[in-house]
Structures are given as C-alpha cells and as structure tokens.
C-alpha positions in Angstrom: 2.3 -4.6 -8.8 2.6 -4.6 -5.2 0.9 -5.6 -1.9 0.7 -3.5 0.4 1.5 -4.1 4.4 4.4 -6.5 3.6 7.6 -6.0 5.3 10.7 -4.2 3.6 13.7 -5.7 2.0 17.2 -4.1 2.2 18.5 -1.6 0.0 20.5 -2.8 -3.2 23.2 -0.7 -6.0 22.2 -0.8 -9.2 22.3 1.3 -12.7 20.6 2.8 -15.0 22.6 3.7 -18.1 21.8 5.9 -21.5 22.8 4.3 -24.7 21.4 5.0 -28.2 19.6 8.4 -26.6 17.8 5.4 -24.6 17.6 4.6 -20.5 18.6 0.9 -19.8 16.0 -0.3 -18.3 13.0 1.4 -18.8 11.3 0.9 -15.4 13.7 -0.1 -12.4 12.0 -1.7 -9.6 14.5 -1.0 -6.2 13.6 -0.9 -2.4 13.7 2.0 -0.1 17.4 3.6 0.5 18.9 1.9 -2.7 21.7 3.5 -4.4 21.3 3.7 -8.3 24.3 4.6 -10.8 23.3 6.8 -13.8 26.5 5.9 -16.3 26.4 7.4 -20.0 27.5 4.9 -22.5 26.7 7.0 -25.4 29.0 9.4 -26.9 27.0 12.5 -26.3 26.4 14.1 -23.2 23.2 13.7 -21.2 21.6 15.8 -18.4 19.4 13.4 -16.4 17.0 14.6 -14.1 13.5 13.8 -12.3 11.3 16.1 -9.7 9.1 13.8 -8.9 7.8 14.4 -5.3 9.7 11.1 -4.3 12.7 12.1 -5.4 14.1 15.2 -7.0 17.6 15.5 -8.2 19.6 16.9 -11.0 22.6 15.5 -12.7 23.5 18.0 -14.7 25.4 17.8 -18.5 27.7 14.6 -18.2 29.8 12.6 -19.9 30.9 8.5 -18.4 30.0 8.6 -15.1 28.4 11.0 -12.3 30.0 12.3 -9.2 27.9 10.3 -7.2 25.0 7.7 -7.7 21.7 8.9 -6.5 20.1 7.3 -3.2 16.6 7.0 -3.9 14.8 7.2 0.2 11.3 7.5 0.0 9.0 5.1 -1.6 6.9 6.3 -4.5 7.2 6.3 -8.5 10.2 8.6 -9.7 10.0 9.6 -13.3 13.2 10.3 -15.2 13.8 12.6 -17.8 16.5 14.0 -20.7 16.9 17.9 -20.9 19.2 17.2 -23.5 16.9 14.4 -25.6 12.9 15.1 -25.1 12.6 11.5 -25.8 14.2 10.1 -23.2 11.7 8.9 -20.6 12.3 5.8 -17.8 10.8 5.3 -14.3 12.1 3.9 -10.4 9.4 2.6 -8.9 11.0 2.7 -4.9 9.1 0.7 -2.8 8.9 -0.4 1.0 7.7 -3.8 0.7 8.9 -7.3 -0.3 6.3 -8.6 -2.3 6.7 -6.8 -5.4 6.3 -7.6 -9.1 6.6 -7.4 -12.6 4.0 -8.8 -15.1 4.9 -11.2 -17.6 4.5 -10.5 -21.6 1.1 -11.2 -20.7 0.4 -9.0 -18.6 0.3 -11.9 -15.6 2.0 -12.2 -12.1 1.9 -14.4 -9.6 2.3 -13.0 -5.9 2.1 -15.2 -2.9 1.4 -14.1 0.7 3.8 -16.3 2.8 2.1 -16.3 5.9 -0.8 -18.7 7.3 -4.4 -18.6 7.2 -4.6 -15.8 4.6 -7.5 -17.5 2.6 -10.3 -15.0 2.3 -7.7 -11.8 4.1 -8.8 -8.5 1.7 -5.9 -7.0 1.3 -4.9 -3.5 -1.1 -2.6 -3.9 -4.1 -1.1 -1.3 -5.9 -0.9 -1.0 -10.1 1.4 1.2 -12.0 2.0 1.7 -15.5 4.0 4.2 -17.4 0.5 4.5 -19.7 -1.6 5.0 -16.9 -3.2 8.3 -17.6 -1.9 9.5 -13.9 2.1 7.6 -14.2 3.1 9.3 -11.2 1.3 7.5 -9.0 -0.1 3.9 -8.7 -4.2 3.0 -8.3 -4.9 1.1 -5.6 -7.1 -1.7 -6.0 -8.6 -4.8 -3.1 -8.6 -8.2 -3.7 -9.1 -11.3 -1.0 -6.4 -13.6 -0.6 -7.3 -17.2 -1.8 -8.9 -16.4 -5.1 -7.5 -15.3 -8.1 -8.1 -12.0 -9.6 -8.3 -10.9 -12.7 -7.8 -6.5 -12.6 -7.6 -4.7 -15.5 -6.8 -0.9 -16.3 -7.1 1.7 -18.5 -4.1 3.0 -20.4 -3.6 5.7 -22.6 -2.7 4.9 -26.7 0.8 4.0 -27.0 3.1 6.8 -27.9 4.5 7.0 -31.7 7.2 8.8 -32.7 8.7 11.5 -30.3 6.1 12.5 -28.6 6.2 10.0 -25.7 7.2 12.7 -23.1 4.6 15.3 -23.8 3.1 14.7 -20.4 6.8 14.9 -18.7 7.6 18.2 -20.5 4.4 19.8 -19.8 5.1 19.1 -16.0 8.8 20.3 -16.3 7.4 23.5 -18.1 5.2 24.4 -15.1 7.6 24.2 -12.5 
C-alpha cells in the first residue's frame, strides 16, 4: 500500500534467494534504482526470470550466485518466475515514493502523512496483492487525510497445490 505524490527514497542492495524450490521473500518491497541479488541456495539449478513491463530480465540456468544482481529502475510491480520449477512465483513491488507499506497479519497499516494541515487533503493510494485478479498492477483507490479508512478488495481463491502460477505461465506462453 502506497500513497501516492510522496517524495522518493534512495536506492538500497538487497536479495532474493531460492531455497527449497522457494523465493525468499515472497514479495520484496525496494525503491526506484535498487540493486537486488538473486543467490541459489538450493542444490539444483534455477533459471529466474520476469517480463513484466517494469522490468524484464533473464538469468538464465544458475547455480550460487549470478554474474551480476539486477537493478530494478522503473517503478511498477515485477513478477518473478522459475522456468525450471512452475511453482515458483515472488513479486518486487519498485516504487518511487517513501510512504510505503506492508499490512499486518491483519490485514492493517498505519501510514502517516508528515506534513501539516493535511486533515481533510483527498489524496490516491495504491493496493496490490499477489491475489488480486489483475497482480500486475495495483488499484488505485481515494481517501481524505484525517479519517480513517477502512478499503477492502477482492481477491481471487487461494491457490492449492501447484497450480499457483497458472496465470504467470499463461502470460509467459503468449509472449
């Protein structure tokens, strides 16, 4: 979750690593021009990829560590995919702005606008989900300053078994 308008925070190095056929984390929240590590702490080889229009890039079969981490410069919501293991799915949410969050177990957050005199201000927030039933972007919802607000959405049925990246293969498949 996200407001929108705030200013932007510098760029950090991070990772996301495969183990147990798995990406660590699931959803990595970093801003504009941050560098993110793809290690492989399993002991099979993984092909990581995404082409999502925020950032398309291909790491082909690997072993330890890549070449080079990936540098992630556009805002937007980058999925990531296994062509190796179907059922490997994670997300980089890259974002431009500094007041940015996660919910809790919940489904709460708590963002605060830090500047004065805001009280009544409508302002646009964005939501993402991985269930959303569009993931690759966020919906955009207003809410005024002052008051709390309670915004729900509509996800799709958790996935069971292996079938979590049928969306994400489809999409590969008509590339």
């Amino acid at each position: 979750m996200a407001l929108t308008g705030k200013e932007a925070v510098p760029p950090v190095t991070t990772e996301i690593y495969q183990k147990d056929r798995r990406f660590h984390p699931k959803i990595l929240i970093v801003p504009v021009g941050s560098t993110v590590d793809f290690p492989n702490r399993d002991n099979t080889q993984h092909h990581v990829y995404s082409f999502s229009p925020a950032k398309t890039f291909d790491l082909k079969l690997y072993a330890g560590r890549p070449e080079a981490p990936v540098v992630f410069n556009k805002p937007g919501i980058v999925e990531l995919g296994c062509n190796i293991h179907d059922q490997m799915q994670a997300f980089v949410i890259v974002t431009n702005t500094s007041d940015i969050g996660r919910t809790d177990k919940n489904g709460q957050i708590t963002l605060s606008a830090e500047t004065e005199d805001v009280d009544g201000q409508t302002v646009a927030i964005k939501l993402w989900h991985p269930r959303l039933p569009d993931n690759t972007r966020p919906e955009i919802r207003k809410i005024t300053l002052g008051n709390p607000a309670n915004l729900h959405i509509r996800l799709t049925p958790e996935p069971t078994g292996d079938d979590s990246l049928e969306r994400l293969q489809q999409r590969f498949r008509e590339l």
